[in-house]
C-alpha positions as CSV (number, residue, x, y, z in Angstrom):
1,X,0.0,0.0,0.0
2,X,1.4,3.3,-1.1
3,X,0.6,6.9,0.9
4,X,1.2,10.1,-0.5
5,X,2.1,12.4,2.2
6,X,2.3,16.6,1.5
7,X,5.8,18.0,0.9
8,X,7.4,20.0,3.5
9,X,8.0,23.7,3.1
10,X,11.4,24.9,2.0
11,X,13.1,25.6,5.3
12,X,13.4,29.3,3.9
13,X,9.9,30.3,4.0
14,X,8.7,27.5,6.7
15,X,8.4,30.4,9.2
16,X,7.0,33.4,6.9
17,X,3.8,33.9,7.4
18,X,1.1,32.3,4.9
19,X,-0.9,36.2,3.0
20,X,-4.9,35.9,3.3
21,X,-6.8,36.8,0.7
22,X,-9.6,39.0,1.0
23,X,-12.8,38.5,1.5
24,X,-14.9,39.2,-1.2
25,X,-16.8,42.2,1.1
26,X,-13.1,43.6,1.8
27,X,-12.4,43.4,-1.9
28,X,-15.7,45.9,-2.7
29,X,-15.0,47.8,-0.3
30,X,-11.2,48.8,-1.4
31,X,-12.6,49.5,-5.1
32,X,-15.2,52.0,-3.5
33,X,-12.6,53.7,-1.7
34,X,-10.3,53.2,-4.7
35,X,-13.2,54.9,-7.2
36,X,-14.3,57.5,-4.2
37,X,-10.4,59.1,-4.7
38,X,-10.4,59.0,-8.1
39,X,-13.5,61.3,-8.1
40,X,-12.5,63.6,-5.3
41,X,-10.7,65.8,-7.8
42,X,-11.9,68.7,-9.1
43,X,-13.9,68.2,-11.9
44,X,-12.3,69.9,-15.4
45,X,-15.0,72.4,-17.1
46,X,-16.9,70.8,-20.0
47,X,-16.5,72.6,-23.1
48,X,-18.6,74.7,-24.5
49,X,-20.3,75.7,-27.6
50,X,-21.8,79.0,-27.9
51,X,-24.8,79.2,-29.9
52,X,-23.9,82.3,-31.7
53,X,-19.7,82.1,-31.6
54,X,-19.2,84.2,-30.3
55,X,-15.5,83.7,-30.4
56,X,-15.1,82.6,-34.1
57,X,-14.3,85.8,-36.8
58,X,-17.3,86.5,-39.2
59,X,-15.0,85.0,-41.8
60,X,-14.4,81.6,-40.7
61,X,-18.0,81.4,-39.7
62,X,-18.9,81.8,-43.2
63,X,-17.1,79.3,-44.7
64,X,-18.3,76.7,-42.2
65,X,-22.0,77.2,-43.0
66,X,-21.7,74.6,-46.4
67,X,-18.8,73.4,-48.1
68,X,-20.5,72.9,-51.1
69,X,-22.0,76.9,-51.4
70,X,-19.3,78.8,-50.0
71,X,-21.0,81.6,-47.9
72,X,-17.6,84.7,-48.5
73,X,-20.3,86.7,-51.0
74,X,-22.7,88.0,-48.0
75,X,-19.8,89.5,-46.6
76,X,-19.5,91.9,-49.8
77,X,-22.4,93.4,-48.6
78,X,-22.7,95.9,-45.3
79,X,-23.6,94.4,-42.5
80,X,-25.1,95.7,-39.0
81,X,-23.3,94.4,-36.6
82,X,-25.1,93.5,-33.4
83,X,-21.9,95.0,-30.6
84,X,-23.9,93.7,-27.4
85,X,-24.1,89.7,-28.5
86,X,-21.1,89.8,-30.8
87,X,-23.2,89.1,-33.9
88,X,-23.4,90.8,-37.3
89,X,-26.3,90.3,-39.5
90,X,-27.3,91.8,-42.1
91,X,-30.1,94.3,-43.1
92,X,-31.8,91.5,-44.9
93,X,-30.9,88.9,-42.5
94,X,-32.8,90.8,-39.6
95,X,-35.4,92.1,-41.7
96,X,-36.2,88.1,-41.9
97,X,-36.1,87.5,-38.3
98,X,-38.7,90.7,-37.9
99,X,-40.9,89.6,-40.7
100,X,-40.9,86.1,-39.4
101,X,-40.8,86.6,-36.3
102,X,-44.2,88.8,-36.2
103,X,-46.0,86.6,-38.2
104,X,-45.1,82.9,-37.1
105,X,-44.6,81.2,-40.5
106,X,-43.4,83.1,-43.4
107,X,-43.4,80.5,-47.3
108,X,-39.8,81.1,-48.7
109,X,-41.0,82.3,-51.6
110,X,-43.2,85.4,-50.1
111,X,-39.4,86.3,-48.3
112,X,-37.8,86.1,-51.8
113,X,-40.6,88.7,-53.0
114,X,-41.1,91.2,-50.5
115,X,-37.3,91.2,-48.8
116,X,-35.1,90.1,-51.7
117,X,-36.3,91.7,-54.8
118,X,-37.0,88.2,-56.1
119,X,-33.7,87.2,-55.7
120,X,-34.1,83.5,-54.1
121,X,-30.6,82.7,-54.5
122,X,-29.3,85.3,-51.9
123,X,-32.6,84.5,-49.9
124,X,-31.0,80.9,-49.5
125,X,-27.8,82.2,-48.5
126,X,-28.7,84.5,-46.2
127,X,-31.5,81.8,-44.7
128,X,-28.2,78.7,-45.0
129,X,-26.6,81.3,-42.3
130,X,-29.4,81.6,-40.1
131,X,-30.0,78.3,-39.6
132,X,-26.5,77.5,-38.8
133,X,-26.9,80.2,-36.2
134,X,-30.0,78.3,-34.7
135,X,-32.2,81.3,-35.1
136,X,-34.4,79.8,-38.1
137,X,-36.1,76.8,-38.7
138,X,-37.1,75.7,-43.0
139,X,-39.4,72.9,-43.0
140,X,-41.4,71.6,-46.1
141,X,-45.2,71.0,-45.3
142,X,-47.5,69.3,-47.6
143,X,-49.8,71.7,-48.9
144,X,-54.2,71.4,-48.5
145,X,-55.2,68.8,-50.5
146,X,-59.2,70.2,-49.9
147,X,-60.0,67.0,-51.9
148,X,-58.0,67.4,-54.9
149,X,-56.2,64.6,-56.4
150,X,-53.2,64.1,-58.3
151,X,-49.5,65.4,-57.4
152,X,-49.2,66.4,-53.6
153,X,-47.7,69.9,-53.7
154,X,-45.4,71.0,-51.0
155,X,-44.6,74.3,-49.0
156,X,-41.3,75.6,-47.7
157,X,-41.6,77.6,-44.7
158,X,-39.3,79.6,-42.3
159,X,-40.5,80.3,-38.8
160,X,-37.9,81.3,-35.6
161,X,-36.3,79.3,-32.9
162,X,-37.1,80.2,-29.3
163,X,-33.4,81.6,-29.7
164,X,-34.2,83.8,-33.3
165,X,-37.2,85.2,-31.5
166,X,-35.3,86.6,-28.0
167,X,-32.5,87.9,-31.0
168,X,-35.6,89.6,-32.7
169,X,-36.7,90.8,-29.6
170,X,-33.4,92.1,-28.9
171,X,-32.2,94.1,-31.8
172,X,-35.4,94.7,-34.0
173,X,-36.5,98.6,-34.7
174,X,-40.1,97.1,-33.9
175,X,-43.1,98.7,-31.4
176,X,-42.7,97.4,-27.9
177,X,-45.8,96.1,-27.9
178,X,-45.1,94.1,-31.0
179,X,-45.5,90.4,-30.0
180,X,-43.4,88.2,-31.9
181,X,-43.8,84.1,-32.2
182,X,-41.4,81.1,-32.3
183,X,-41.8,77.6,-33.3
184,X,-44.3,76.2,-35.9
185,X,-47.8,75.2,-34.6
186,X,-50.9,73.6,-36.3
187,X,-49.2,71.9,-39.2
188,X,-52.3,71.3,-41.3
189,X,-53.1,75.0,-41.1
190,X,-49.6,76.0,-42.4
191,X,-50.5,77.4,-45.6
192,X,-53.5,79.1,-44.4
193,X,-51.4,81.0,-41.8
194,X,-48.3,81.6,-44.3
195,X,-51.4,83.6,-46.8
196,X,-51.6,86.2,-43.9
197,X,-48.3,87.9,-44.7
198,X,-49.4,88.3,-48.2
199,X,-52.6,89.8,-47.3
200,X,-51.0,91.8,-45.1
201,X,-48.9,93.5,-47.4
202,X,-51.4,94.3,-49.4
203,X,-53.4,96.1,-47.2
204,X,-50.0,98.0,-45.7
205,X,-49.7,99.5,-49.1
206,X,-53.2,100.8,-49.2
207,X,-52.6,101.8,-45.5
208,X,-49.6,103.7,-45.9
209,X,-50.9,105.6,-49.2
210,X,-53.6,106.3,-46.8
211,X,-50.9,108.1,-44.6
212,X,-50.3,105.4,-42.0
213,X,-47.2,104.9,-40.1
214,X,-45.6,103.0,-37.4
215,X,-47.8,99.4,-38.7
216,X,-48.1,96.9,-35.8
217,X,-49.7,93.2,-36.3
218,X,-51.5,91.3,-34.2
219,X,-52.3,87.9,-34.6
220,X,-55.5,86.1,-34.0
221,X,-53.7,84.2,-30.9
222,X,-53.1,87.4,-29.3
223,X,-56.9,88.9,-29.9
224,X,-58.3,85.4,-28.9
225,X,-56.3,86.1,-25.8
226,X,-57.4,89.1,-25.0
227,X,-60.9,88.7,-25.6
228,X,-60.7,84.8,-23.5
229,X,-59.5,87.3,-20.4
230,X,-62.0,90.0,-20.9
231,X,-64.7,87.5,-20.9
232,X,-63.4,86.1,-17.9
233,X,-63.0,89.3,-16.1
234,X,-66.4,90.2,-16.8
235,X,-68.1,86.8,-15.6
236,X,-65.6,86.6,-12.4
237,X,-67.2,90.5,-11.3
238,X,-70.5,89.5,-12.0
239,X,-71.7,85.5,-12.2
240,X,-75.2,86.9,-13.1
241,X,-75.0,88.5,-15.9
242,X,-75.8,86.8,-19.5
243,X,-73.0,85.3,-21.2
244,X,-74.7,87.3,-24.5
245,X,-74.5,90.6,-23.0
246,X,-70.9,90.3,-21.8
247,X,-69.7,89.0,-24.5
248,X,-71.3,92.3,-26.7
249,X,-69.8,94.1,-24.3
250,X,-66.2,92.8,-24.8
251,X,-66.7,93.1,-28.5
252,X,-67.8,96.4,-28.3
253,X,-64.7,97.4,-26.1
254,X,-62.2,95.9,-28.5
255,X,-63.9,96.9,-31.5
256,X,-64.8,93.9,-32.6
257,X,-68.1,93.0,-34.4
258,X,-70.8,90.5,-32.8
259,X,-72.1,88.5,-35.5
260,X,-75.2,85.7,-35.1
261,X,-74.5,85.8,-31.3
262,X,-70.7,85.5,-31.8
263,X,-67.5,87.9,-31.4
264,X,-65.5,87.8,-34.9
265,X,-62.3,87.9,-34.7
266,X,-60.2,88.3,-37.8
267,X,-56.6,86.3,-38.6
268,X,-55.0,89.3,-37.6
269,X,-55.2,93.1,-37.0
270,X,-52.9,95.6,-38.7
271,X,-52.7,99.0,-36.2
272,X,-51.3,101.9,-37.7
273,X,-50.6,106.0,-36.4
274,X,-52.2,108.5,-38.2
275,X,-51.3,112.6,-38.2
276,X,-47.9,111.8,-36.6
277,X,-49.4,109.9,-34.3
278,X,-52.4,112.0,-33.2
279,X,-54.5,109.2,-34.1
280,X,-54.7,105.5,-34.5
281,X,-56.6,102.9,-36.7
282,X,-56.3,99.4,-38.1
283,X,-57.6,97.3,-40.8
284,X,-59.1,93.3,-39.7
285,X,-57.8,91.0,-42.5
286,X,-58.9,87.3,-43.0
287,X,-57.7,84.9,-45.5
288,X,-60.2,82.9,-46.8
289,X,-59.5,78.9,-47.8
290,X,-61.7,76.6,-49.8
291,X,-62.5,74.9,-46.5
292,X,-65.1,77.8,-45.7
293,X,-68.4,77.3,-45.5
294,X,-70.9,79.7,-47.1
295,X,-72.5,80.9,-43.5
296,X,-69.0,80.9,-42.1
297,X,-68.3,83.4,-44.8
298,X,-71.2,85.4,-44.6
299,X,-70.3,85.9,-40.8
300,X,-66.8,87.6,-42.3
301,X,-68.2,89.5,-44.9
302,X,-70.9,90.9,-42.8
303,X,-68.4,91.9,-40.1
304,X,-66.6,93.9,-42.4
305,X,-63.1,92.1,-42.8
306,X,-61.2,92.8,-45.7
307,X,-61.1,89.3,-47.1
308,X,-58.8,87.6,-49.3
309,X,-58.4,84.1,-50.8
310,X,-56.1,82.6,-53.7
311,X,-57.1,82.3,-56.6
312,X,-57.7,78.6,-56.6
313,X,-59.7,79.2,-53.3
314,X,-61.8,81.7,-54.5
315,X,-63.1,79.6,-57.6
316,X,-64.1,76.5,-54.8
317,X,-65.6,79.3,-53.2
318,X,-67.5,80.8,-55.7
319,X,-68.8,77.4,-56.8
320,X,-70.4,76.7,-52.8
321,X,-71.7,80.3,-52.8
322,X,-73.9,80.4,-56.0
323,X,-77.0,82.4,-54.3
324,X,-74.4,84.6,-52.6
325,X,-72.5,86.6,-55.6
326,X,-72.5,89.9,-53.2
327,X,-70.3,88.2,-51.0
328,X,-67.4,86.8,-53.5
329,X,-67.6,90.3,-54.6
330,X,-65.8,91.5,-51.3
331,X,-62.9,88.6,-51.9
332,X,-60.0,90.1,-53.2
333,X,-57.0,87.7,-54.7
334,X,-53.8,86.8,-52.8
């Protein structure tokens, strides 16, 4: 019978002591302490990236906007710088941000007309640097379909960043009581709301052949506001009173008309100074759509709104309104 019996120790380490090795607690609790070191440090500053650039020269900013449409002609142009955010834009470039900014949704192709001269090409530019700067937003929209077949036609349209609009707010030769928007709402009405800066500038050309100065907007979401607030006010005094009477009352105090029972309130309101400012007035527009019903427009036409409509819109328009030719008399074209 064979036994295998252990090995002694070398005589050289028979008296060292034998190392223990941790227990697996001990262990987690050294890499906590280990880790808890390591992040007792102070903590290096993340970098930032200003929003504007602050930092960067106008020249190298231009060139960074696209590679492939090299940005160096907008600077042949004067610009106005903008000392207090260490900005320069130019006159057309902040004319966009105003225009845009006061009307929420602006098509691209009204802003080649009306700032540009029909000139789209520096329009693109000029738009190419904005959104680099996070002040615009372009998006393409489908346009109303209203039952139509065939090809779906698309929109493009500019509106402001939250960032654009406080810019806007900042620099802009407007009224202080000028509200201005960011941010694109209500998708499917898109177009609809986009027709509003055309109908406004036609009625600011009448206006200021008229003599009118100093031309404010506002938009239906501000007089919707206003009246929401009034009407509240009113009920909050007095519970009693008839929700009919109050509400003539409120139109009567904003100078609104009260149509069938209703107060109208037009897609926006252009104010204006008259005699230097001695007096005010303003002109209601609305921008009629082929979605219109033929009572719903005989409520705008009675309540004395300058109306408009495209021209595709105003032949649906006139084919639902056959009894009521006085009334497509009143539309004029976009």
């Amino acid at each position: 019978m064979r036994f295998d019996l252990p090995h002694d120790l070398p005589r050289s380490r028979r008296n060292e002591p034998v190392p223990l090795t941790p227990s697996p607690l001990e262990q987690r609790r050294e890499r906590l302490m280990e880790r808890a070191t390591e992040n007792r440090g102070p903590k290096a500053p993340l970098p930032r990236s200003p929003k504007l650039e602050h930092d960067r020269p106008r020249m190298d900013r231009e060139r960074s906007v696209s590679p492939s449409r090299p940005l160096e002609r907008r600077s042949q142009r004067p610009t106005l710088p903008l000392q207090t955010i260490g900005l320069a834009l130019r006159a057309e470039e902040q004319k966009i941000l105003s225009e845009v900014g006061r009307f929420r949704v602006i098509a691209t192709r009204d802003l080649a007309e009306s700032v540009y001269a029909n000139r789209p090409a520096r329009m693109e530019r000029d738009l190419a640097y904005l959104r680099q700067q996070g002040l615009v937003s372009i998006n393409s929209v489908n346009a109303r379909r209203d039952g139509r077949g065939g090809r779906v036609e698309h929109l493009e349209v500019v509106t402001l960043t939250k960032q654009g609009r406080d810019l806007a707010q900042h620099f802009a030769e407007l009224p202080t009581d000028q509200k201005l928007y960011a941010g694109l709402v209500k998708p499917r009405e898109v177009e609809h709301d986009s027709q509003i800066y055309r109908a406004y500038r036609k009625e600011a050309i009448k206006i200021e052949q008229a003599g009118g100065s100093n031309l404010r907007v506002r938009l239906d979401f501000e007089l919707k506001s206003q009246i929401q607030k009034a009407i509240y006010a009113a009920r909050k005094a007095d519970p009693e009173r008839e929700m009919n009477e109050i509400k003539k009352e409120v139109a009567q105090q904003f100078d609104f008309p009260f149509v069938n029972g209703g107060i109208q309130i037009p897609d926006a309101r252009i104010e204006y100074d008259l005699d230097q400012g001695s007096r005010t007035g303003h002109e209601d527009i609305e921008v009629l759509t082929a979605a219109y019903r033929p009572g719903h427009l005989r409520n705008k036409a009675q309540a004395g709104f300058h109306v408009y409509a495209s021209a595709s819109d105003r032949a649906t328009l006139t084919a639902r309104a056959e009894n009521d030719h006085h009334l497509l008399d009143q539309i004029l074209e976009l």
